[in-house]
C-alpha positions, 0 to 999 in steps of 0.5 A: 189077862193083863201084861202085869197078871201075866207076869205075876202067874208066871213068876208063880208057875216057875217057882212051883214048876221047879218045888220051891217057895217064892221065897226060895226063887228071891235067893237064887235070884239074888233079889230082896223078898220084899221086891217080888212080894210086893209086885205079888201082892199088888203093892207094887204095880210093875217089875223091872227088866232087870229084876226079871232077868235076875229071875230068870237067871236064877231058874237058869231060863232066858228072858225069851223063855220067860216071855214064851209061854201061853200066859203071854198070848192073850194079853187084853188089848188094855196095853196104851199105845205111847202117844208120839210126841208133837213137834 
């Protein structure tokens, strides 16, 4: 599994793990609908930091608890290394 699918599912998980809609975790948030739909549909391919703090404040989480869960054990080693820069 990707870093980025990882993050999809378990931005999905925690709307269903506490009964609401996708739609329902934006306003708690306090995010636009269309920010996460986009990244939930591909649309958009990466999330920022920010974004999911807010969403994780508003499913009253830590950024740690977002990242701790077994979704985020096997990341594929797809991830790039940044190349270091040449002097």
């Amino acid at each position: 599994m990707t870093l980025t699918n990882a993050v999809k599912q378990r931005i999905i998980n925690l709307a269903s793990s506490q009964g609401i809609k996708i739609h329902k975790l934006t306003l708690n948030a306090g995010i636009p609908y269309s920010t996460i739909s986009s990244f939930l549909n591909g649309k958009c391919s990466s999330i920022t930091l920010t974004t999911l703090l807010h969403i994780c404040e508003g499913c009253n989480i830590t950024l740690k608890d977002f990242f701790d869960d077994d979704l985020f054990k096997n990341i594929s080693d797809s991830l790039q290394k940044i190349p270091a820069e040449k002097e």
